[in-house]
Backbone bond lengths (Angstrom), bond angles and torsions (degrees), N, CA, C in turn:
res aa  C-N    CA-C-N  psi(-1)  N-CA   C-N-CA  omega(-1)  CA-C   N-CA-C  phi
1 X - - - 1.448 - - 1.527 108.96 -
2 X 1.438 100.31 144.20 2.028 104.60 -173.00 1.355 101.35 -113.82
3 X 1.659 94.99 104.51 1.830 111.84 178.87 1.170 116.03 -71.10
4 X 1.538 126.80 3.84 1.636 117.35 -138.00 2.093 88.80 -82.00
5 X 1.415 99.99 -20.85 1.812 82.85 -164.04 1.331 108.03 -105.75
6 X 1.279 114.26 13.46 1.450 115.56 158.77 1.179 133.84 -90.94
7 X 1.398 119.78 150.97 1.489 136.00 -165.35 1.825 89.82 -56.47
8 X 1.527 105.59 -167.28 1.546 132.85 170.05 1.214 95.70 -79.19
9 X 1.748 103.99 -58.44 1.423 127.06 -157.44 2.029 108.37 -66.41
10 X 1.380 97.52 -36.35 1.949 102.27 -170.33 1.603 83.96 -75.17
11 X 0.832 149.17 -50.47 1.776 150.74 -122.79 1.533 83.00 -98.04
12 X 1.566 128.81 -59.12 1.468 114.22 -171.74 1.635 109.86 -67.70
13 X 1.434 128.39 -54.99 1.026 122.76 128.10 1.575 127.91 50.02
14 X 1.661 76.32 -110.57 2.025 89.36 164.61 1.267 122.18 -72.39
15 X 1.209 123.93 -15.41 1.364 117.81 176.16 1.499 119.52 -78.91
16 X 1.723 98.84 -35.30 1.575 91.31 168.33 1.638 110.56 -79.18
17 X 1.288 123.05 -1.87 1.483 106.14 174.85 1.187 106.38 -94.27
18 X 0.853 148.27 -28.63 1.636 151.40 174.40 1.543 98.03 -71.23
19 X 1.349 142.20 -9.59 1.364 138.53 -170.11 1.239 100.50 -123.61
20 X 1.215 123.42 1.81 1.886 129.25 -161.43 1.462 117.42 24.61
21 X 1.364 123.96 56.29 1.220 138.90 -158.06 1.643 89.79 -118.40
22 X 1.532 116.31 130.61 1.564 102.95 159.57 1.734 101.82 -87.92
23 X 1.328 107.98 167.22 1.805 144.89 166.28 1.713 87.72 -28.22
24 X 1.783 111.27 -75.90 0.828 109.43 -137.21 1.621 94.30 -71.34
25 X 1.189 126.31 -30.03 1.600 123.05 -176.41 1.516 122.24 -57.68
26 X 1.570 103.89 -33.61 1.827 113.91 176.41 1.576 97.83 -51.40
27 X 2.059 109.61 -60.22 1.289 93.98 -178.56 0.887 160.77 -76.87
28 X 1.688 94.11 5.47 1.768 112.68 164.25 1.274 108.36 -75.63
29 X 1.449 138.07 -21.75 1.648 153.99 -150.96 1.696 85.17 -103.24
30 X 1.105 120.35 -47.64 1.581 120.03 -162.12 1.946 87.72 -73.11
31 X 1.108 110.18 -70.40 1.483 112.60 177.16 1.813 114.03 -13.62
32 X 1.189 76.50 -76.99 1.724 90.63 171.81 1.594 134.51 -41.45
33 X 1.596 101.80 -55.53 1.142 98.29 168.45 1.765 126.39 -77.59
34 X 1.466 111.91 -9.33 1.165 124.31 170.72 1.553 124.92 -64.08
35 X 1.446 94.47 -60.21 1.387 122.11 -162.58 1.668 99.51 85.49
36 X 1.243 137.96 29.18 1.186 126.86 145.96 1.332 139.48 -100.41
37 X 1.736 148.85 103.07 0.341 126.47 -127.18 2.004 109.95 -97.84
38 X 0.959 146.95 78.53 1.562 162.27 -162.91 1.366 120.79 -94.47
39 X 1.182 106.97 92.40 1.953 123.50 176.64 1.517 107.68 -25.70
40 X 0.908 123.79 134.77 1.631 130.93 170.59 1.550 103.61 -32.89
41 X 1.778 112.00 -63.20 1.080 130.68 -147.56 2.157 93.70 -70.39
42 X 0.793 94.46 -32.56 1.633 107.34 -176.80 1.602 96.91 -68.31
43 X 0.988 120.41 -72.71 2.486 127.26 168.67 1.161 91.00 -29.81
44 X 1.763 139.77 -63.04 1.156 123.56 -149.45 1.897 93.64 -84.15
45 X 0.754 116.05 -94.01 1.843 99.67 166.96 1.231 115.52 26.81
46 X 1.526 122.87 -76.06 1.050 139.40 -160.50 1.694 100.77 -65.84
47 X 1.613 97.99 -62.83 1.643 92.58 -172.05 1.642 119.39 -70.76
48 X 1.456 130.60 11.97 1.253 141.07 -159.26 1.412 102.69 -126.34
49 X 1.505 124.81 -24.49 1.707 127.99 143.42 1.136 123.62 -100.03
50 X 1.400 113.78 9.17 1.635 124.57 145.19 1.196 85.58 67.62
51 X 1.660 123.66 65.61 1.329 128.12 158.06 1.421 116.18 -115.83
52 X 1.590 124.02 38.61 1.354 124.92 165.67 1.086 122.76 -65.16
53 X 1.711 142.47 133.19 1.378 142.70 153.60 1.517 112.60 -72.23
54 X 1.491 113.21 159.59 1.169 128.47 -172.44 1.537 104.00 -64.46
55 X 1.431 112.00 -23.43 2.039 96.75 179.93 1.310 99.19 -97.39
56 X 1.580 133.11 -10.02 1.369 116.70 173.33 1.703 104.83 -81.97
57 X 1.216 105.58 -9.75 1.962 99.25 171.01 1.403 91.22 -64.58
58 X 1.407 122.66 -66.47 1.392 143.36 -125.61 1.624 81.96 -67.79
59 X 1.536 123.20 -61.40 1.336 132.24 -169.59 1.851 104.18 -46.36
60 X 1.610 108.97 -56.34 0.925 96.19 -159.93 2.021 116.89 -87.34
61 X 1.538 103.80 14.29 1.150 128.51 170.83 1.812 108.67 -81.48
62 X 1.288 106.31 -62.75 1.654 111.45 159.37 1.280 105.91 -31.30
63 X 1.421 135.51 -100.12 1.537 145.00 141.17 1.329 99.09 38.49
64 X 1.604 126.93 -84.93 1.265 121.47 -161.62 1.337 101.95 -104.04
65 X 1.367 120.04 27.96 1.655 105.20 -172.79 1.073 143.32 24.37
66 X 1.500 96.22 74.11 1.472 122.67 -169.97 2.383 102.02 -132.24
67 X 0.739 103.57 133.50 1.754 116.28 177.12 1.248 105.68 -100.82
68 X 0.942 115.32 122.40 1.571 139.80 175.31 2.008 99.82 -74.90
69 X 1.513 110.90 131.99 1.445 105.57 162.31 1.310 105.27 -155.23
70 X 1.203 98.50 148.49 1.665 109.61 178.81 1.462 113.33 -119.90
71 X 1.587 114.53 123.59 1.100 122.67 -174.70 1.780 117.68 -132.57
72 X 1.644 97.94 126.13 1.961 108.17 -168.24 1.804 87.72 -54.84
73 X 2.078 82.37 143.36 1.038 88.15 169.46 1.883 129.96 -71.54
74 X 1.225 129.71 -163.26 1.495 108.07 -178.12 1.498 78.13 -138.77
């Protein structure tokens, strides 16, 4: 699948719909595996001004067991 034209926000999104996971459950799962502790309402914030970092993908890729790969274009 080609992420390049999706938001922060569409990309987590589909992953929790394809995982039937709600928002608020990733960020109890993200919590956990973090050890940080971050209000639901604060995760959704973040992913709705599309202020994710590359290890909170990575984290929340772990999370739903999903592998990140990057491949040159041809």
């Amino acid at each position: 699948m080609i992420i390049n034209d999706m938001t922060d926000y569409q990309l987590v999104k589909f992953l929790l719909n394809k995982e039937y996971m709600l928002q608020k459950d990733l960020s109890d799962k993200l919590n956990a595996y973090t050890g940080k502790n971050t209000k639901p309402a604060n995760f959704s914030a973040k992913l709705k001004r599309e202020y994710l970092t590359f290890k909170d993908l990575k984290n929340i890729c772990e999370i739903l067991g999903y592998d990140l790969h990057i491949n040159k274009r041809k």
